[in-house]
C-alpha positions, 0 to 999 in steps of 0.5 A: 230604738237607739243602743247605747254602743259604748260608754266611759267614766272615771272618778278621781280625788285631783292631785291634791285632794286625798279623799274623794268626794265623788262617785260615779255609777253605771247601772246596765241592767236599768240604763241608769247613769249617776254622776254624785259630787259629795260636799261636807264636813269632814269625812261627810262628803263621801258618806253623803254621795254614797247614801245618795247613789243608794237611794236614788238606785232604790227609788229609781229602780223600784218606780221605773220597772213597775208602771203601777208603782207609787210616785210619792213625791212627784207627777208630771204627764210632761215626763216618761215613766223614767224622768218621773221615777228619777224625780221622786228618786231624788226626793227620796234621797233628799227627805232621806239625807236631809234627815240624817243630817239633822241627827248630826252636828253642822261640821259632820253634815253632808249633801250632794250636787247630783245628775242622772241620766236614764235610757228609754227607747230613743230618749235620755233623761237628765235631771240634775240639782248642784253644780254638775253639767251636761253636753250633747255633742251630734255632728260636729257640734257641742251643745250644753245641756244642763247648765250647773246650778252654781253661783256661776247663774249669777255671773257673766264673768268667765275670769276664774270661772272655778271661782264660782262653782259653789252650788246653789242646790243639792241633794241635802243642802237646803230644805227645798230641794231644786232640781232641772230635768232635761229629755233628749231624742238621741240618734246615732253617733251622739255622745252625751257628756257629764261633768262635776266642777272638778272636771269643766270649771277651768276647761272651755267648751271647745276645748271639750269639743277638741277633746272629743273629736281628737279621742273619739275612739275613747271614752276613757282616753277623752275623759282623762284628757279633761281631768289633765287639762283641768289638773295643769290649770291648778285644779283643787277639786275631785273630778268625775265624767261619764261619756255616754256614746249612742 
């Protein structure tokens, strides 16, 4: 079994924005990591991202830590227990936004680009729907992941590549919900990495794989590099990263 040693996260509005959408969550107890990117109309948003983390941590935790528990929405042999409950948590959350959402005007409606990680034994589950991203950096090399499902799928042009980060899915955004989900054997000295848009979209890849060779002590520090980087590039958006070092 491989322990989680040590982990990183930080959510902040960016430099021009005064609410932040964002959120980021760590639950130790169920090895839950949550990243949110909230989108909406005004003071939507970040309703919407914190209805989501709610569900999911619901859904979740009541499948996860009962094998008898109903999958309502989804089942797959191909996944452990985990990646099956972080599925029908995002169902849940999506039946359940996309359902406040149409109780409210077009301008008052909210949604959420969303990845999940969850920790069993020696493997990590990610899964994902929006414009969030992951990286596995093992032994000097940066892998991506999960790939954002951003218009960026549509484009090979990495000019203003933050040009093209509007999602394509998400928890609310439209009726079907489309999601990825990623199951990773972790050995020791991995780092896994997620990122909203607010934090990878005016960053390079080996410009984050400088990053974390150089600040390998800490999370935090790598974290906060990132955002800097993104920020002295005209970054507009909220950010948000969690680091996970196994």
């Amino acid at each position: 079994m491989i322990e989680l040693k040590s982990y990183g996260m930080q959510s902040h509005q960016g430099p021009h924005l005064n609410l932040n959408e964002d959120l980021v969550e760590a639950d130790l107890v169920n090895n839950l990591f949550m990243l949110i990117d909230g989108f909406g109309g005004s003071n939507a948003g970040d309703r919407a991202a914190m209805m989501i983390r709610d569900n999911l941590k619901r859904s979740y935790t009541k499948i996860s830590v009962d094998p008898e528990a109903t999958l309502p929405f989804f089942y797959s042999h191909k996944y452990l227990i985990e990646g099956n409950a972080l599925i029908n948590a995002f169902f849940s959350a999506h039946q359940n936004v996309s359902r406040d959402n149409a109780q409210r005007s077009l301008d008052n409606r909210g949604g959420g680009s969303v990845i999940a990680a969850a920790i069993s034994e020696n493997i990590l589950t990610l899964v994902s729907t929006g414009n969030c991203m992951a990286y596995l950096y093992r032994k000097g090399h940066l892998s991506l992941e999960v790939l954002p499902d951003s218009l960026a799928s549509l484009s090979r042009d990495s000019y203003q590549s933050y040009l093209h980060s509007v999602p394509m899915s998400g928890i609310g955004l439209f009726e079907d919900l489309h999601y990825n989900v990623r199951e990773l054997k972790v050995t020791e000295g991995d780092l896994v990495v997620l990122l909203t848009d607010g934090a990878y979209s005016r960053v390079s890849q080996d410009e984050i794989k400088y990053t974390l060779e150089k600040n390998l002590e800490s999370e935090l520090d790598a974290i906060k590099e990132l955002f800097r980087l993104a920020n002295d590039r005209g970054n507009l958006d909220n950010q948000s990263a969690i680091i996970l070092q196994f």
